[in-house]
C-alpha angles and dihedrals in degrees: 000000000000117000115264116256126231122189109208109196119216132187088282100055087049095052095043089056092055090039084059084055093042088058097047086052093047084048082056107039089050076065111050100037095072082041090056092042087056096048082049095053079044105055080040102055092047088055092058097240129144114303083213094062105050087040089072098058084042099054088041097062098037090053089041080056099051106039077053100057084049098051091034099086095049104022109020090172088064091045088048091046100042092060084043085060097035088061093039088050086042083051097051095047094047091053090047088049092044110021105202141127100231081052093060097058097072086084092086076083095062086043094046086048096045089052097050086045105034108011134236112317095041076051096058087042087051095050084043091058089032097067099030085059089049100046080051100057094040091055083044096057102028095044092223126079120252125260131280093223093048099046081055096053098049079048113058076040097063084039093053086048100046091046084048095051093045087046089056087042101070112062072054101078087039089055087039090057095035093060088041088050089043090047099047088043084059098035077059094042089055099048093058093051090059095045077050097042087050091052093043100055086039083060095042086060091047088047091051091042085050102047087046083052095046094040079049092050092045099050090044086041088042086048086042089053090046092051091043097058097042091058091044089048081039088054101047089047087046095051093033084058097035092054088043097058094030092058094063105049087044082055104061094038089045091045093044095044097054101044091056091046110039102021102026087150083085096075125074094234124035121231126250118263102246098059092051082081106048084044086050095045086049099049092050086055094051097047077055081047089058104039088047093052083048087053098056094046091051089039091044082048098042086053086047096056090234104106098111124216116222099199132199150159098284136177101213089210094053109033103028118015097036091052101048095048081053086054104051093027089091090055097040088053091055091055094043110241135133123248116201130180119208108182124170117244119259092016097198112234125260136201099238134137093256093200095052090050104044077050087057088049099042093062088058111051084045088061084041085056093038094047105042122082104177140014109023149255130285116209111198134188128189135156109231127178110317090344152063118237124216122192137185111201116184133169095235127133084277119216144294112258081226084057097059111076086049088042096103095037111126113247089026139125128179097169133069128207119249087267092061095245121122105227130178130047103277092244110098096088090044093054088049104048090060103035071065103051090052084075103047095260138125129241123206148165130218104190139158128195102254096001102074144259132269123195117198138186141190124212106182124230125255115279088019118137104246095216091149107051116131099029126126120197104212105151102297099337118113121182121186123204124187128190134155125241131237115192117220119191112207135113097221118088100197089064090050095057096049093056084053099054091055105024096082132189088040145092100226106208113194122203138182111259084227093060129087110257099184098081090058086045091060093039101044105022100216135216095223143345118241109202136154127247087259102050085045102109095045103051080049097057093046088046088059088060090070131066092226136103114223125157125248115224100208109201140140100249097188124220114233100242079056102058110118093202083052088062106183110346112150093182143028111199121176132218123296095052116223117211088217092055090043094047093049098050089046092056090057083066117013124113138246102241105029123327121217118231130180123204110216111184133122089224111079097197083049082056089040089058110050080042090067102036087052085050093051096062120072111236106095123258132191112207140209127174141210133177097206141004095271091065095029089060088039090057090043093062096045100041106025107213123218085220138002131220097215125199111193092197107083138130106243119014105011119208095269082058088055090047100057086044100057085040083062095042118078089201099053104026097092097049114116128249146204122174126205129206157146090245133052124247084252096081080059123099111251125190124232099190135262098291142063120183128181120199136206140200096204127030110285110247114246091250106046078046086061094041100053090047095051088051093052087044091054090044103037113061126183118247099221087170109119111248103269094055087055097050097051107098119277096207087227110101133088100025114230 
């Protein structure tokens, strides 16, 4: 912004100013002086004098006149004074022509114009010369000297004048500075409008250039978004559909391999020898083939934001620690190395999402095995501060100072085995720094090249102000992650998965309706409760122990087993088939004497293979096959099955054909079910019932009324299609 100007006037301002009206009198009285000797010539002439007589006073002031518009322009004082002195000389020549007193007092108008011209004291001179030269040509033409009483008189005439005219004067030169004072303030004034007005309209074109550059950055940020979210839906359809064909094909390698290798009595003839390694060989990496499938899908969620928490009251010793080091001991043992468990007395609990961090510890402890040679791993527990500290000490060739900052980069290893070898995917640590992060904890690593490596993680007490989630100590990097949170209260994981995957922008947090959720309100500070009619009441009254004011989302969030379009499925297995899920889920339903299963798949290697694995265990089956749901339905009917081992994929009739067939029909409809698939239930529709309530515990304002309406307008849509349109199949329902 310019500095503001300010005009200060001096003497000579002001002069110059009355200089610039004395001017513009001289320009009129050159004027009007011809104009009065004229009028002069004239009354004489009408009075019959002497032409000679009123010719002087004429000529004097016409040449006055005219000497002053030539001086006027260069020396405007001599012009002044020389009209001062032409009506002083016509004065004095009209006096001499007509001695009289009364004659003698039109000099007032050489003394008003001298003060106007010259000011006040070149006025009192003036009235001084004006009556001695009058006096003089009175005594001239008269012969006798006027009297005394009469000079006194013109003179305290011309005296009174000339002290009238000062004391006019001056409020002029007030009124002089004051317009000059008012003029230059708005001369100012005006010159800071336009320096305004300049940097203002210099503004206004940056603004314009900055709003084209931001309208610019948000169509291209807008077109980046887009992209953004189409490869992100690009990239769940493309591992959704990677994992499911992959799967498959993993099922059938995986479910051969291991029954030849671990169960090669199974087959009529027993394999060589020298072919039980390489099957061998072939069924361990395929086992790497599917964990590291399963890592992708949990890392591609956890980016996503859509990997839900399902948090509780837990004790870390017991339910997590104690757990994983059951888990790895054996393999440790093999090794063998030691495995020791040093836990603090009274560990206070924690809410955390006990699956998702014995899984973070488990991958450690699983690099702390792979990596040690010699010696053994040290598994420590302590409450600090506002947390609880979690550390996994091992003997190994520790790490290079260089390695740390890229130690928790997906797809990346920075350690070899003792052979020499890297094995794994790269992607444990990964998995479990963020799996950490998930609960508002901080993952880090202490190593030194040939004295070990220790892992550590924090999970923070409950009521701690999670200042540091999201936050990952590898060597000086820091990276912050910060995501709002969003409570559903429903004992069933699965559901709360689901509402994970497709609610997005927010960490879903499940919790048990028996558990006590104040405690996470307090903690995580949540956007909204999701509970269920039933658990209703209870969320309300643990809400009115806080002074928050949080809304309730009132919906119907179904159980699997209650799913009416799941009919009665009493198992969802995914692709690749375990012997141990599948024999877990059969004992729930088999019979004493000999159970009767049917295969349904299109694959027959896919049938070949259950086959086998059924015929592996030792409880006695008795199995029937089909190749599609026609036949599937058709086998059903002539040879009733105590279960059935469902595929949904199929050409024809899929297996949510077969199911809405069995529901219709009374004979099949009580038969169990397990289906069997590359994808879980959870790609599926579910129905959460025909109404959706929010409640409040204030009066919802007018505009987050209308909001929330608009957003339920734009997501809910009428079905004006007559009944039998609508209960046609959609084809959208179990995923393959």
């Amino acid at each position: 912004m310019a500095a503001t100007m300010q005009t200060t006037f001096t003497e000579t301002d002001v002069v110059a100013e009355i200089d610039d009206e004395r001017a513009s009198l001289v320009q009129a009285l050159t004027v009007a002086l011809p104009l009065l000797g004229w009028l002069w010539l004239y009354y004489s002439l009408t009075r019959n004098w002497s032409p000679l007589e009123p010719s002087v006073p004429m000529l004097v002031l016409c040449g006055a006149a005219y000497g002053a518009h030539r001086l006027r322009q260069t020396r405007l004082d001599a012009a002044c004074r020389l009209i001062v002195a032409g009506m002083v000389i016509a004065l004095c020549s009209v006096v001499y022509a007509h001695p009289a007193i009364l004659t003698m007092t039109f000099g007032v108008l050489g003394v008003i114009m001298a003060n106007a011209l010259l000011g006040a004291r070149d006025a009192a001179l003036t009235a001084a010369v004006t009556a001695a030269l009058g006096a003089a040509a009175y005594r001239i033409a008269t012969g006798q000297p006027v009297s005394t009483g009469g000079e006194a008189e013109v003179l305290a005439l011309y005296a009174l004048v000339a002290a009238a005219n000062w004391l006019a004067s001056r409020p002029l030169r007030n009124s002089v500075e004051s317009a000059l004072t008012g003029w230059a303030r708005a001369r100012d004034a005006l010159v800071e409008v336009r320096e305004r007005k300049g940097e203002l309209y210099r503004v206004v074109r940056a603004l314009e250039e900055a709003s084209y550059r931001i309208d610019r950055m948000n169509h291209d940020l807008i077109a980046a978004r887009r992209e953004a979210e189409e490869a992100r839906a690009l990239k769940s359809r493309f591992v959704a559909t990677v994992s499911h064909e992959l799967r498959g094909p993993l099922n059938l390698i995986l479910g051969f391999s291991r029954l030849m290798s671990l169960s090669p009595k199974s087959y009529e003839e027993p394999l060589p020898r020298c072919y039980r390694a390489d099957i061998y060989t072939i069924y361990r990496n395929c086992q790497h083939l599917v964990a590291l499938v399963d890592d992708i899908l949990d890392l591609s969620q956890i980016e996503a934001q859509r990997l839900p928490l399902v948090k509780d009251r837990i004790n870390l010793d017991e339910d997590v620690i104690q757990r994983a080091v059951a888990i790895v001991e054996s393999l440790a043992a093999r090794k063998g190395l030691w495995m020791r468990v040093e836990v603090e007395r009274d560990l206070p609990w924690v809410l955390a999402d006990s699956v998702r961090l014995r899984q973070a510890l488990l991958n450690l402890l699983s690099n702390a095995v792979r990596l040690t040679a010699k010696g053994g791993i040290t598994v420590r527990a302590a409450a600090r501060d506002d947390a609880v500290v979690v550390s996994v000490q091992d003997t190994g060739p520790g790490i290079a100072h260089d390695d740390i900052p890229r130690l928790f980069q997906e797809f990346t290893q920075v350690s070899a085995t003792p052979s020499g070898k890297a094995e794994g995917s790269g992607l444990g640590l990964a998995i479990s720094k963020q799996l950490v992060q998930l609960h508002g904890g901080d993952i880090w690593v202490e190593s030194e090249q040939g004295a070990g490596t220790t892992f550590a993680f924090s999970v923070p007490l409950p009521g701690a102000v999670a200042g540091s989630a999201g936050t990952v100590r590898t060597g000086d990097g820091r990276q912050v992650s910060v995501a709002q949170h969003c409570l559903v209260v429903h004992d069933d994981p699965d559901v709360v998965r689901i509402l994970a995957r497709h609610i997005t922008g927010y960490r879903v947090i499940g919790v048990p309706p028996e558990r006590d959720i104040v405690s996470l309100i307090l903690d995580l500070h949540p956007r909204a409760i999701i509970a269920t009619p039933a658990s209703l009441d209870a969320v309300r009254a643990q809400l009115e122990l806080t002074p928050f004011v949080v809304p309730i989302i009132v919906c119907a969030l179904p159980h699997i087993h209650e799913r009416e379009d799941l009919g009665s499925i009493v198992g969802y297995l995914v692709k690749p088939l375990l012997p141990e899920a599948l024999t877990a889920i059969l004992k729930r339903i088999e019979r004493e004497d000999e159970t009767t299963v049917l295969l349904v798949d299109d694959d027959p290697d896919a049938v070949r293979l259950m086959e086998r694995t059924l015929t592996a265990l030792p409880q006695p089956y008795r199995l029937l096959k089909a190749y599609d749901g026609t036949e599937a339905l058709r086998v059903m009917r002539g040879q009733r099955p105590d279960v059935v081992l469902l595929d949904l994929v199929m050409p024809g009739m899929n297996g949510e054909g077969v199911l809405r067939a069995m529901r219709e029909d009374a004979s099949l409809s009580d038969i169990p079910v397990v289906v069997i698939s590359g994808r879980d239930w959870l790609t599926g529709s579910v129905s959460m019932g025909s109404s959706l309530a929010v409640e409040y515990r204030r009066p919802i304002q007018l505009s987050e009324g209308i909001t929330a309406m608009e957003a339920l307008l734009d997501a809910l849509s009428p079905d004006y299609l007559p009944d039998e349109a609508a209960a046609q199949p959609s084809g959208e329902g179990l995923p393959g």
